[in-house]
C-alpha positions as a printed NumPy array, in Angstrom:
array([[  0.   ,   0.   ,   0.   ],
       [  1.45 ,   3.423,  -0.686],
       [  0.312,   6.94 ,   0.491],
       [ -0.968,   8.135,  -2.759],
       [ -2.756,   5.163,  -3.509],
       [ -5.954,   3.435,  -2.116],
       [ -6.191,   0.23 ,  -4.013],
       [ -6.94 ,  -3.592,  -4.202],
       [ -4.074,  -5.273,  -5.51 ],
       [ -4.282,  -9.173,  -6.696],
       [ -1.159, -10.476,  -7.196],
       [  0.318, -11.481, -10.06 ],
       [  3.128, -13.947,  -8.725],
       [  0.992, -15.933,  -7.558],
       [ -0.113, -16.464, -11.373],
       [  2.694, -18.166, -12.672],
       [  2.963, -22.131, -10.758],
       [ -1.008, -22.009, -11.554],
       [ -0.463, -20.995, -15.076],
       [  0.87 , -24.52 , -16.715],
       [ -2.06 , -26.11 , -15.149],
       [ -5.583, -25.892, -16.831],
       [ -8.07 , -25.259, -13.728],
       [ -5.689, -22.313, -12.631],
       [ -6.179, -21.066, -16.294],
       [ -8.048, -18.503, -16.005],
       [ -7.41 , -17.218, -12.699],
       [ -3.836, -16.781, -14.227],
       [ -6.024, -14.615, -16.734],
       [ -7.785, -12.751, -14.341],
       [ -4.663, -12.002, -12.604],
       [ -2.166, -11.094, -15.716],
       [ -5.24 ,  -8.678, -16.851],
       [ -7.13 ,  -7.425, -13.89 ],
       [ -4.556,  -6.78 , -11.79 ],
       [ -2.528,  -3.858, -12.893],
       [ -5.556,  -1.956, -13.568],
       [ -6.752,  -2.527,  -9.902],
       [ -3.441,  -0.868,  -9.133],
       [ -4.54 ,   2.039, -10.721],
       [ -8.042,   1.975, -11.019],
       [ -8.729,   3.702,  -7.226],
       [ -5.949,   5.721,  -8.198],
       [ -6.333,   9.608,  -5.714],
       [ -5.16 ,  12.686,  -7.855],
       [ -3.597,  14.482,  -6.225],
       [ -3.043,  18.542,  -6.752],
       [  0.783,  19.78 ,  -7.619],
       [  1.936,  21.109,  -3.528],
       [  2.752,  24.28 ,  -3.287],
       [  5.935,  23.638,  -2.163],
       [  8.924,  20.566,  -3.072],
       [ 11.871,  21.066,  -1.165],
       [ 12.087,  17.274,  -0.491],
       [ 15.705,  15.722,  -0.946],
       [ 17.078,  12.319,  -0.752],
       [ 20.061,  11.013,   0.872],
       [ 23.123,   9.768,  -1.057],
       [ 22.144,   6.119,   0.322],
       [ 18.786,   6.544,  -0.949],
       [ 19.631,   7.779,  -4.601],
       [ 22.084,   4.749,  -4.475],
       [ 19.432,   1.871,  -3.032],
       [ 16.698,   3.255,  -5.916],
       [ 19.539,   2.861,  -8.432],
       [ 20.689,  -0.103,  -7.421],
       [ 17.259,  -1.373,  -7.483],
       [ 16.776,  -0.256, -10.983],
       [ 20.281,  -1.806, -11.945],
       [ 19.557,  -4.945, -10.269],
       [ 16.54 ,  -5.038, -13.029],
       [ 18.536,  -5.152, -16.146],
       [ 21.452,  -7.211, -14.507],
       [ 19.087,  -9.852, -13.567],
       [ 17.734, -10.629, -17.175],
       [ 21.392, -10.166, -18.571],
       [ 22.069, -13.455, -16.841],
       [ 19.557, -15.242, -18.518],
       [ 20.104, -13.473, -21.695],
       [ 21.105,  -9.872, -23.422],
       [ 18.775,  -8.231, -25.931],
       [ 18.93 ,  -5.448, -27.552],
       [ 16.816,  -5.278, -30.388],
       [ 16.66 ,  -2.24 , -33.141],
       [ 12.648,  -0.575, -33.353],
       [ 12.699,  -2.758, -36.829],
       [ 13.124,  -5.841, -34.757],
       [ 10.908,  -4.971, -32.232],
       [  8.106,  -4.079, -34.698],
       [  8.423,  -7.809, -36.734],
       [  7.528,  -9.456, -33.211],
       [  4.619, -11.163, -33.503],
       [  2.639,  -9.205, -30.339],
       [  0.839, -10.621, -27.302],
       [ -1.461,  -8.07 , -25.57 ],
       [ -4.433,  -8.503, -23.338],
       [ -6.795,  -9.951, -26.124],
       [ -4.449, -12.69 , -27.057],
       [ -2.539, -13.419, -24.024],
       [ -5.774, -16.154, -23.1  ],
       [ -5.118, -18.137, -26.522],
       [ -1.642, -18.085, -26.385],
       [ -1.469, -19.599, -22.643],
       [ -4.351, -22.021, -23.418],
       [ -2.491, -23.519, -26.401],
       [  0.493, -23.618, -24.037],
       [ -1.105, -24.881, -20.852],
       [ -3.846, -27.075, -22.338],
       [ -3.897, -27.775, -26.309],
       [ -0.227, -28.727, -26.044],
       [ -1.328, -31.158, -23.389],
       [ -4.219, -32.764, -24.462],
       [ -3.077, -33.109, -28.306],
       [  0.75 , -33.431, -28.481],
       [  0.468, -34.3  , -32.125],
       [ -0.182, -30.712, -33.003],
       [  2.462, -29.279, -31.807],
       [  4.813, -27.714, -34.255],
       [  8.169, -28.995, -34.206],
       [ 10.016, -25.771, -34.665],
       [  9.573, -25.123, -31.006],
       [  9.741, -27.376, -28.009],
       [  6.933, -27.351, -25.442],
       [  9.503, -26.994, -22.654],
       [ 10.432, -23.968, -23.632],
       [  7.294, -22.582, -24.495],
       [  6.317, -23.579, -20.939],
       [  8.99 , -21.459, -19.842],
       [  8.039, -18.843, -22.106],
       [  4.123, -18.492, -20.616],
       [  5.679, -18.308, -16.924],
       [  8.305, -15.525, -18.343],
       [  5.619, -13.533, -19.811],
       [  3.137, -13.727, -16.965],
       [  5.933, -13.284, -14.084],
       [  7.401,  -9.511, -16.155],
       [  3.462,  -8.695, -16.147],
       [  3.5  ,  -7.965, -12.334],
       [  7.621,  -6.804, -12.435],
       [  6.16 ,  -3.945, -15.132],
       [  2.98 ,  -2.974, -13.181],
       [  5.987,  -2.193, -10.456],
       [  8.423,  -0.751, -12.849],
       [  5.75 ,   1.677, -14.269],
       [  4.223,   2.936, -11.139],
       [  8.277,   3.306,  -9.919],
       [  8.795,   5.299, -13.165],
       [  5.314,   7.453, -13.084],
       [  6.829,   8.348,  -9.085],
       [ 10.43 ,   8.989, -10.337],
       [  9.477,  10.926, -13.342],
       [  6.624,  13.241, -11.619],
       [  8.678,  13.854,  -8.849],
       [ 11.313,  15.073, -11.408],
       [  9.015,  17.206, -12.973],
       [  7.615,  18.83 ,  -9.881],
       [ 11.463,  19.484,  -8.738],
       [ 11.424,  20.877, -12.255],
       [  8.607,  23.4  , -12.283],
       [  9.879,  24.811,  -9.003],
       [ 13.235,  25.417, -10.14 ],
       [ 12.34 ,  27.199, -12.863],
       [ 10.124,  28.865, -10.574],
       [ 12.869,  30.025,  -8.679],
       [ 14.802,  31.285, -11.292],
       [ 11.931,  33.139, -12.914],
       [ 11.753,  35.381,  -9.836],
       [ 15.181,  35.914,  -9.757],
       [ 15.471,  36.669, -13.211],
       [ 12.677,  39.307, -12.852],
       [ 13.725,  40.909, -10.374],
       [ 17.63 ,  40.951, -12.398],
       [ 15.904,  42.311, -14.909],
       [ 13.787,  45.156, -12.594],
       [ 17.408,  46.312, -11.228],
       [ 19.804,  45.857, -14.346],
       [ 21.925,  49.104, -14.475],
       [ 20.909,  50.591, -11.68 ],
       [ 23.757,  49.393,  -9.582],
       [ 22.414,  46.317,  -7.708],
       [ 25.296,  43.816,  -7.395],
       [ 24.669,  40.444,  -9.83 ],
       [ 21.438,  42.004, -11.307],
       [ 23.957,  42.56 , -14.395],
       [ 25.64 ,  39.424, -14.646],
       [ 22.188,  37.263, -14.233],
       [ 20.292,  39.24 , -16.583],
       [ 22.739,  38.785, -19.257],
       [ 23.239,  35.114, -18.654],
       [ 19.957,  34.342, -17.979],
       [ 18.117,  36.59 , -21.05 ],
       [ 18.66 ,  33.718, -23.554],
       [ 16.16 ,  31.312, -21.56 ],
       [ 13.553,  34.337, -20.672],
       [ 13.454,  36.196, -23.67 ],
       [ 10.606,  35.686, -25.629],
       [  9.381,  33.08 , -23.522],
       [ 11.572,  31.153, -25.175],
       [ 14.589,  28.91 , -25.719],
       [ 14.277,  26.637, -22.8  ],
       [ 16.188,  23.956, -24.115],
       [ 19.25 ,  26.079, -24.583],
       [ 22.275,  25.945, -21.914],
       [ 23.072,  29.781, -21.532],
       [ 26.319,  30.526, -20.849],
       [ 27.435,  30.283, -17.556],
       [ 28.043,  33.906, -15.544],
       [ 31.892,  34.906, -14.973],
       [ 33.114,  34.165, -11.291]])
C-alpha cells in the first residue's frame, strides 16, 4: 500500500505455478489482466503542492539505483537483448486480447493433443516462455508505477526550479543598471532562456566568477 494510492491489488506472482495447469487457467487470466488496472483503477489525484523542497540522501539515490540496476542485470544473466525498433516491430505481439489463446495452447492444447504441436519449437520452452511472460506482467505494473513516481517527482522538482529562477530573473531584470550587485551578470546570462518566452532547451552561458 502506498500513500498516494488506495487500491486492491491481486497479485500477479501468484499467477505463474497455476499458469501450466488448466483449472488455474483462467485465474492466471484474471490475474495477468485485472490486476494492474486494480493498481490504478482507485488511483487519488492528487493537486501539484505548493511547495517541493524534499531531498534524498546519497544512500537513498544509491538503493533506488541499485534497485533499478539490479533489473537489467538480472535478465542479462539469462540473456542480453537489444533489439533495433525494426526488430521490435516484426515481433509477432501478445497483448491482453491474445494473451488467453496463447497460454491455453500452451497450458492445455499442447497437453491434451501433443500431435499438433509444431516442431520448430519445443513445449519446454514454451512452458517457460508463458511463466516468463506472466511473471514480467506484475515486475512492469511495479516498474511503471516506480517510473510514473520517479518521473513526476522530477518534474515537480522541475517546475519549481524554474520557478525560482523566474523570480530571480525578474527581479535581475527590474534592477539591471541601476547598480544592484549580480542584477547585471544574471540578466545577461539568464536573457537567452527568458526572452521571448523562449529557448528553454538552450544551456546559456554560464556567468563569470
Amino acid at each position: 500500500h502506498s500513500k498516494s494510492y488506495d487500491y486492491v491489488l491481486v497479485s500477479t506472482t501468484e499467477c505463474t505455478p497455476l499458469c501450466v495447469g488448466k483449472g488455474a487457467l483462467n485465474y492466471a487470466f484474471f490475474c495477468f489482466i485485472f490486476a494492474p488496472h486494480f493498481l490504478t483503477q482507485n488511483q487519488f489525484i492528487m493537486p501539484v503542492p505548493l511547495k517541493l523542497g524534499v531531498q534524498f540522501t546519497p544512500a537513498e539515490i544509491t538503493a533506488m539505483s541499485d534497485a533499478a540496476k539490479l533489473i537489467a542485470d538480472t535478465i542479462n544473466t539469462k540473456i542480453v537483448l537489444n533489439l533495433s525498433t525494426d526488430e521490435r516491430q516484426s515481433l509477432s505481439k501478445v497483448a491482453d486480447n491474445r494473451f488467453t489463446y496463447v497460454a491455453r495452447s500452451v497450458a492445455e492444447y499442447a497437453v491434451d493433443f501433443p500431435a499438433l504441436n509444431g516442431i520448430g519449437y519445443a513445449l519446454a520452452d514454451a512452458n517457460n516462455d508463458l511463466n516468463t511472460y506472466t511473471n514480467l506482467s506484475s515486475v512492469l505494473t511495479l516498474i511503471t508505477e516506480a517510473n510514473e513516481r520517479v518521473t513526476e517527482l522530477q518534474m515537480v522538482a522541475g517546475h519549481f526550479l524554474f520557478d525560482f529562477a523566474t523570480d530571480q530573473y525578474a527581479n535581475a531584470e527590474r534592477y539591471k543598471g541601476k547598480n544592484v550587485v549580480g542584477a547585471d551578470t544574471v540578466y545577461n546570462a539568464q536573457k537567452e532562456m527568458f526572452a521571448g518566452q523562449g529557448n528553454q532547451g538552450n544551456t546559456p552561458t554560464p556567468p563569470t566568477p
